[in-house]
Each structure stands twice: as structure tokens, then as C-alpha cells.
C-alpha positions as CSV (number, residue, x, y, z in Angstrom):
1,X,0.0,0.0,0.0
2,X,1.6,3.3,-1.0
3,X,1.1,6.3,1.2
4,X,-1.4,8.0,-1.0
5,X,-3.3,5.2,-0.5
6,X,-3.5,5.4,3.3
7,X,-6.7,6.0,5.3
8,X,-7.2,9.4,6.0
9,X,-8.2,8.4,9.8
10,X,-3.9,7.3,9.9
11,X,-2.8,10.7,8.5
12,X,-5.0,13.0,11.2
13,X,-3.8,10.5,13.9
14,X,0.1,10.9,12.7
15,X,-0.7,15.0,12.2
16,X,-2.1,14.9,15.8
17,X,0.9,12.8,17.2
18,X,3.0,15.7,15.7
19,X,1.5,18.4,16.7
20,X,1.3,16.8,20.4
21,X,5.2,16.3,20.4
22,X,6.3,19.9,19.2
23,X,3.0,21.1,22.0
24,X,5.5,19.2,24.6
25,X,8.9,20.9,23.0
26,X,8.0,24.0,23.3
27,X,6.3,23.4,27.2
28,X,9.5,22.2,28.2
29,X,11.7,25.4,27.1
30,X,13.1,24.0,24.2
31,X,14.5,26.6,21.9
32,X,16.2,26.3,18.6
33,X,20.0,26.7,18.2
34,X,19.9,28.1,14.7
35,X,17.7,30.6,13.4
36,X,15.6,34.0,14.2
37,X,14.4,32.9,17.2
38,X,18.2,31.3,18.7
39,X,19.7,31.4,21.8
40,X,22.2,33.6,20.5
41,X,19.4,35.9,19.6
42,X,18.4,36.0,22.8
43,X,17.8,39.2,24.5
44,X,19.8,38.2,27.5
45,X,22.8,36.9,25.5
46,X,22.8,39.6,23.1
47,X,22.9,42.2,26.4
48,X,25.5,39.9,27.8
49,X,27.5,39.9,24.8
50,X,28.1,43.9,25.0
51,X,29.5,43.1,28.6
52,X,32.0,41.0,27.2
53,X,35.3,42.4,27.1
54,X,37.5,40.9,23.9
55,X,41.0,41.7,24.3
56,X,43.8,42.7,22.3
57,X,45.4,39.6,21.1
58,X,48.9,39.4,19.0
59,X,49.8,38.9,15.5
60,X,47.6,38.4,12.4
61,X,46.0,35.4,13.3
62,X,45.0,37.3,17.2
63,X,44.0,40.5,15.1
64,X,41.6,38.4,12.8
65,X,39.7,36.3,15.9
66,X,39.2,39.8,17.9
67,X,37.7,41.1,14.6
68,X,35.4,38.1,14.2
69,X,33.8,38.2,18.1
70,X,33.9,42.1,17.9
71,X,31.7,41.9,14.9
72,X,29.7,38.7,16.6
73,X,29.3,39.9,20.5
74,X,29.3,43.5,19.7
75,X,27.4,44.2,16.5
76,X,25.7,47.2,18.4
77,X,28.5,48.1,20.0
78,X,30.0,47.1,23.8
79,X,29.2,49.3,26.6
80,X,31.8,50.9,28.8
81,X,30.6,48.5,32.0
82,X,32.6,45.2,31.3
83,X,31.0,42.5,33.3
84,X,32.6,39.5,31.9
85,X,36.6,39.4,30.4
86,X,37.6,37.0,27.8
87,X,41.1,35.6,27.4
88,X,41.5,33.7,24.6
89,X,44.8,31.4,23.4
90,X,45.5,30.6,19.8
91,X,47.8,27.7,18.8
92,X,48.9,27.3,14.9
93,X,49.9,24.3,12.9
94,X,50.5,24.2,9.0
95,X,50.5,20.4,7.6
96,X,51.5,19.1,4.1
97,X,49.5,16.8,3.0
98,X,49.3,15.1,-0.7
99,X,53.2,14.2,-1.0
100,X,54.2,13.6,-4.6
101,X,56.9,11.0,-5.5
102,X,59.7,14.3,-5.5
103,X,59.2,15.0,-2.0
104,X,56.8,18.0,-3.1
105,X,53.1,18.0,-1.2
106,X,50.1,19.4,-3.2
107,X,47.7,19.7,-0.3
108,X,48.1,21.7,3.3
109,X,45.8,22.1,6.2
110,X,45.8,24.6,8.8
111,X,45.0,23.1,12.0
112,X,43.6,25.7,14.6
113,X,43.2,25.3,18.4
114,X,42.2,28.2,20.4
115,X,41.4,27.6,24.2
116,X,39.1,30.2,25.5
117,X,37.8,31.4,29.2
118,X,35.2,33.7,30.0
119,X,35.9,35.2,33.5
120,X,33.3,37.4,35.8
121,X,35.3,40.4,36.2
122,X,33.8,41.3,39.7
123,X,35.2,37.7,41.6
124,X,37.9,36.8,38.9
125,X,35.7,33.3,38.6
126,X,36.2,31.8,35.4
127,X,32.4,30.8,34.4
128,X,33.1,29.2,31.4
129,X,36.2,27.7,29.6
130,X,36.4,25.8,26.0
131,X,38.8,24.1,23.6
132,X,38.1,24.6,20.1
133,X,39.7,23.1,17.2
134,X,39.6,23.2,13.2
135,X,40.9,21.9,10.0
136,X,40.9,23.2,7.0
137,X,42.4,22.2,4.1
138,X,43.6,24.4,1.1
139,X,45.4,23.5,-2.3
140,X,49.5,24.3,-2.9
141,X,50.3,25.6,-6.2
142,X,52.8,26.0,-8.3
143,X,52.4,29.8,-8.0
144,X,53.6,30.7,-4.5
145,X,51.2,33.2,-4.1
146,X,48.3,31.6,-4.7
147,X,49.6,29.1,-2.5
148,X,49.9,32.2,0.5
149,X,46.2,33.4,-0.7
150,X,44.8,29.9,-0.2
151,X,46.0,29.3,3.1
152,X,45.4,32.5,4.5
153,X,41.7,31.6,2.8
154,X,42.0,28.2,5.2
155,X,43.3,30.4,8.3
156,X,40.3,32.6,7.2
157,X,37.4,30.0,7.6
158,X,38.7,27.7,10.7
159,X,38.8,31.6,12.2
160,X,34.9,31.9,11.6
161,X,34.1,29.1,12.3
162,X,35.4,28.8,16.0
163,X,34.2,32.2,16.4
164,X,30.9,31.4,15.4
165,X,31.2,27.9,18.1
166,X,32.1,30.5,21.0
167,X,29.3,32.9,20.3
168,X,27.0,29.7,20.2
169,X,28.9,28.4,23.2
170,X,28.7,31.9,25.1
171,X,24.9,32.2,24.1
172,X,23.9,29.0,25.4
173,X,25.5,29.6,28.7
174,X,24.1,33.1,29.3
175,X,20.7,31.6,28.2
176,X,20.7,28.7,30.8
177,X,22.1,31.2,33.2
178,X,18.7,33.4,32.2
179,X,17.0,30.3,33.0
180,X,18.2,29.0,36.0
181,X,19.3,32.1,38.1
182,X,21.6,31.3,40.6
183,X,19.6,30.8,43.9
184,X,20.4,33.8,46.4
185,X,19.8,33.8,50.2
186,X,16.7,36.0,50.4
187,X,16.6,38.9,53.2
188,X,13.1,39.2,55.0
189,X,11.7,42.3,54.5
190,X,11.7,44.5,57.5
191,X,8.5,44.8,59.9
192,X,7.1,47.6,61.1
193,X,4.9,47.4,64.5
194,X,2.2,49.9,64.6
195,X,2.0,52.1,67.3
């Protein structure tokens, strides 16, 4: 029996099922990782992610990543009221890959690793602290600069993409956070006795 062929009494039980299950997702807080309606798009994480101070980090590679999270946590700008400090640790390798017969390699891949902590700046608490890693590969030419163009291409994209993994990272912490405040000892409120 093909499924055009089904009962119609199947398909309304298999639409209600559906409609039951996302009823349940979206009762139990479930929110999307992707999209409009993100955890990155959060309100909370994207106020959160102005108090992030990004530091200056060296050489090219340091310059590019603080670029990428400036233009991902700050899009608005920061504010001057830093709550939270990142520091952030990149570690290079360039591989040859594809070795010919004369010793000469037609592929490389740049290997990224950047280890990352985000620190309260009040206690000096690290509240959240990450590995990241990438590959990519790129192509080596005879032309030596196309061969520099390519890999800096490579360096490029692993650098997006690990910025766009701590922004995901970062959001879904500050939205978990927004979700399950930290439990604080609560004060009684004074009494007053009338006279």
C-alpha cells in the first residue's frame, strides 16, 4: 500500500501525534540553536555579549579572531561596563599533505586550536572555559602566491568558524544562566509594628 493510498483516519492521527510532540517541546523550554528565534538571539545573550570584554590579542592570526567576536558579540556596539573578560589562546599548525613521489606536497591544512575562558570580572571566577579546534584544508600551487592566498583563505574559515562555536557556546551559557538564576539567600523584609 503506497502512502497516498493510506486512510485518512492514519494521516490525522500521525498529524495529531506531531502536533502533540512539538506542544511538549515548546512546554518544556526548548529553543532552537539556529535561526531567528536562537539562543544567540536571545535578549539576555545579546545584552550579555556587549559586557563582554575581547582583548587585544597578537599577531595576524590574534587581530583576525578579535575582529570576528567584535563583529559577533558587539554588532551594536559594547558598553563601557565590562562584566565579563575573555582571554583567549591561539595555537597554529600548518600540515602538508598530498606528497608527490619528488618530496613535493600538493595539499596543506591549517590546523587551529584556540582555548578560551570567560571570567566574571567582579570575583575573577572563570564561568566558562572551552577548547576549540579546526581543519581546513587548502590546495598548494605552483604559484607561490596563490599558494599564500589559499592558506590564509584556510586560516580565514577555521577563524569563523570557532568564532561562530564561542558565540553559540557563550549564548547557550548566558541563556541557561537566564533560565536558571543562581539561587540567592533571600533577606526578610523589615516589619514595622504599629504604634
Amino acid at each position: 500500500m503506497s502512502w497516498s493510498e493510506r486512510s485518512p483516519i492514519g494521516r490525522r492521527t500521525r498529524s495529531l501525534a506531531i502536533t502533540g510532540i512539538l506542544s511538549l517541546l515548546a512546554a518544556c523550554g526548548f529553543k532552537p540553536v539556529y535561526g531567528v528565534n536562537s539562543a544567540g538571539k536571545s535578549p539576555s545573550a545579546v545584552q550579555e555579549f556587549a559586557a563582554i570584554e575581547i582583548p587585544v590579542l597578537p599577531n595576524r592570526l590574534g587581530q583576525q579572531m578579535r575582529n570576528l567576536l567584535i563583529d559577533a558579540l558587539h554588532p551594536d556596539g559594547a558598553t563601557g561596563d565590562y562584566r565579563y573578560k575573555l582571554a583567549i589562546a591561539i595555537k597554529e599548525a600548518v600540515v602538508s599533505l598530498g606528497l608527490q613521489q619528488n618530496s613535493t606536497s600538493t595539499r596543506g591544512q591549517v590546523r587551529l586550536t584556540i582555548r578560551y575562558s570567560l571570567i566574571d570580572a567582579e570575583s575573577s571566577k572563570v564561568v566558562l572555559t572551552e577548547t576549540l579546534r579546526t581543519s581546513t584544508g587548502y590546495n598548494i600551487l605552483i604559484n607561490q602566491f596563490s599558494t599564500v592566498l589559499s592558506q590564509d583563505d584556510a586560516e580565514a574559515q577555521g577563524l569563523q568558524q570557532i568564532a561562530d562555536d564561542m558565540t553559540l557556546h557563550m549564548a547557550l551559557y548566558f541563556t541557561t544562566q537566564d533560565q536558571n538564576p543562581k539561587q540567592t539567600a533571600k533577606t526578610p523584609a523589615p516589619t514595622t509594628m504599629a504604634q
